[in-house]
Structures are given as structure tokens and as C-alpha cells.
C-alpha angles and dihedrals in degrees: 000000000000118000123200101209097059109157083045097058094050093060089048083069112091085228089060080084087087120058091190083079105084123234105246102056083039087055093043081054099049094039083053095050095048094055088067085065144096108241120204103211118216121181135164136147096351090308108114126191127192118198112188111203143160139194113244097224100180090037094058095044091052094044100035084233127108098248117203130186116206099200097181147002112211121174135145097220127098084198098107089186085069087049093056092047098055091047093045089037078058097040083054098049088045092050093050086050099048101037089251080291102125145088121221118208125190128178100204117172130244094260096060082069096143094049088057087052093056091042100057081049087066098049101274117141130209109242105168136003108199135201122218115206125186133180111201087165096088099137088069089047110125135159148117118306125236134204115249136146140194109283114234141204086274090062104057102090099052089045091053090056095052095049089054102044083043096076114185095203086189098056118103092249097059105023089058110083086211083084143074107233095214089050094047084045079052098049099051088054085056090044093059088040084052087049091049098050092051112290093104115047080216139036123160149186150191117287111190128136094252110007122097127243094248093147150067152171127190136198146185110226088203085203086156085063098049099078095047085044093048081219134079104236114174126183135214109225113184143343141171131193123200096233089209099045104026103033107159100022103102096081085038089058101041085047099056088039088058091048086047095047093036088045090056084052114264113152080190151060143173142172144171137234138143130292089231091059101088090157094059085040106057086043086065094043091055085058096052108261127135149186112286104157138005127210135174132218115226125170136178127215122205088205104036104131098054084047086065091069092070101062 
């Protein structure tokens, strides 16, 4: 596979967030992601144009919708009117395929500003614009220790309860109209059952004599990365706090999951939440992290003007 945007589809990738990972390992990664793909082929007077995409099985299943993921836009053409055909040429065959009856969602970076600009011209909406922090200066990480310890299967209703009543009204799930906000509080509770069960290589809690475990975090260790980057990069995936019961937990336990992950080895840590949450923001910042890569969700409803009816 040969791709003509290079340097594009690399930040596309979650681990660009980290310019220490050089570009050639990062590139084999993303080439071989994206053969894993489907690949919509446009082509017309010399211009070519190449949409990835997948179908979100379980996504589909959980919301009743058919769910797609568009992954990257290639093409060797500056004609952006090319570009638009081929998006809307794919929009049209999907439409056919589904009954007009599926949502398109698309994370796109900051630097492919001109393609977001085509593709709100085509009815996609921005959801969601996250922030991606990272701290790579563990060794100077330094502060006071918590007491935590491995959920367990014990833990998973209450956990469930506490990712529900947690709504995050800025995540992609909640802030897109497309979706039903008790089935998107319903799906984060399966998420962290899921993490529990396996899905995540970490998941913890609060420890403390008298206080509930109303809290987690979770993170994925990516040790199978670490040899073809030459460098140990974790990520932090999800968390939720009880703001009755927890409050304060959410830097204690960013904190102990840093020394977990820093302690297996990692030189290196992201994670992702939502430009609007400057609470969350400034946390992670206490704790030296910082911004390393922006995206924006943007997502596009075949049936987005009879979903307004019902708001």
C-alpha cells in the first residue's frame, strides 16, 4: 500500500501525540492498520482519491443505527471539488446500502483543517474536539502517593452505577443528537464492565478504610508497541469519579496510575479528554501533562433533519 499524504496519516494515529516516536515504525503501523480497511476508490481525470472506512458492528447493534467510521481521506489532487465528489460519491453508495438509515463519524486532526472544511460542507457536524496530553517527563514526576488497588469482578456493578449517573454531556456519545442519552449513559457502564473483564490491562479504584469505591481509571500498558517504537508509551482510556462520594479522587487516582504505568516501564503517557473540560484540564496539567494533539469528531446523519423533531 503507498499512501500520498504521508505526514497527514501519521497524525491521524493516537501515538502521534508524541513526537519522541519516530516516523518510520509510526507509518508501518498506520499502513498496516489501514489494510485492514475497506478503501472506497475515486478516480477522474488523473485525480485519485482513497476513503477507509469500517462498519461498527457492535456500535450499530448497542444504538439500532448503522454505524460507519471513515479513518482517512488520501488523495493526489489540490482540486478540493474532486475531493468533495468522492466523499459525497461515498455518502450516496452508503446511503443506498443502508436505506438512508446510518451515521458516519469521522476524528480528523487539527491539521487536516481544509478537509474539515469540505466535509461540513457535506453535512458533517463537529461533536466533539479533544485534546490529547502527555507527560514523557516521568523521571521528574513527584508527588504524594494514594492508596488503590486492581478492581475486581466484585466491583463492576457498582462501577456501572457510577459511569451512568457520571454523564459526560461533551463526549461524542451525549453531545450528537444522533444518540439517545440513556443509551449512551448505558453504554459507558458496559464500556468499564467490558475493562474490567479484560478489555482494559488496568482498571483501579480507591482503597481507603471507609470510603466506597465510587471511582475508576483504566489504562492500556501497549507493551506490544514498545519494542517497534523503540520507546514504552501507555494511555489512559476512561475514568469516572461520584462527585458525592469520590470527590477528589480524580488527580489521586491519575497520579497512582502514572507511578503504575511509570513503574512497568512506560517513559511515556497520553490520554484524551474534551477541550470544554478545563477542570479536568488544568488536573492534568498539575501533574505535568500537557497538549500534544488535537482532533475533532465529526460525524454525519443521514437522517439528521427528522432527528431534530425530536428536541
Amino acid at each position: 500500500m503507498n499512501l500520498i499524504r504521508k505526514d497527514i496519516a501519521i497524525r491521524y494515529n493516537h501515538f502521534s501525540v508524541d513526537r519522541n516516536i519516530k516516523k518510520e515504525p509510526l507509518l508501518d503501523l498506520v499502513l498496516s492498520e489501514f489494510t485492514g480497511y475497506k478503501c472506497y476508490k475515486y478516480e477522474t481525470n488523473m485525480s485519485v482519491v482513497n476513503i477507509y472506512y469500517g462498519f461498527n458492528e457492535w456500535e450499530s447493534k448497542y444504538f439500532g443505527i448503522n454505524s460507519i467510521t471513515l479513518y482517512f481521506i488520501d488523495f493526489n489532487t489540490n482540486k478540493f471539488s474532486i475531493i468533495y465528489e468522492a466523499i459525497q460519491s461515498l455518502i450516496t453508495e452508503l446511503n443506498e446500502c443502508f436505506n438512508r438509515s446510518l451515521i458516519i463519524t469521522f476524528e480528523v486532526p487539527s491539521e487536516d483543517n481544509k478537509l474539515i472544511q469540505l466535509l461540513n460542507l457535506l453535512g458533517f457536524r463537529s461533536v466533539e474536539t479533544r485534546l490529547h496530553l502527555l507527560n514523557n517527563d516521568l523521571n521528574n514526576f513527584n508527588f504524594k502517593h494514594f492508596s488503590t488497588r486492581n478492581a475486581n469482578m466484585q466491583d463492576i456493578s457498582n462501577l456501572k452505577r457510577v459511569a451512568s449517573l457520571m454523564r459526560n454531556i461533551y463526549d461524542r456519545f451525549h453531545s450528537d443528537l444522533s444518540f439517545d442519552k440513556g443509551k449512551a449513559d448505558d453504554y459507558l457502564s458496559t464500556y468499564i464492565e467490558n475493562s474490567i473483564n479484560g478489555f482494559a490491562d488496568i482498571v483501579i479504584v480507591p482503597d481507603e478504610i471507609g470510603l466506597p469505591s465510587d471511582s475508576f481509571l483504566t489504562a492500556n500498558i501497549y507493551k506490544q508497541y514498545w519494542d517497534k517504537f523503540d520507546y514504552p508509551i501507555s494511555k489512559m482510556v476512561l475514568s469516572a469519579v461520584s462527585s458525592e462520594t469520590n470527590k477528589g479522587w480524580y488527580i489521586k487516582l491519575i497520579t497512582e496510575m502514572t507511578y503504575r504505568l511509570k513503574e512497568m516501564g512506560a517513559k511515556s503517557i497520553f490520554a484524551t479528554t474534551q477541550s470544554t473540560n478545563i477542570p479536568v484540564l488544568v488536573t492534568w496539567e498539575k501533574l505535568g501533562y500537557r497538549i500534544g494533539r488535537t482532533t475533532h469528531v465529526l460525524t454525519y446523519n443521514s437522517k439528521m433533519v427528522e432527528k431534530l423533531n425530536e428536541y
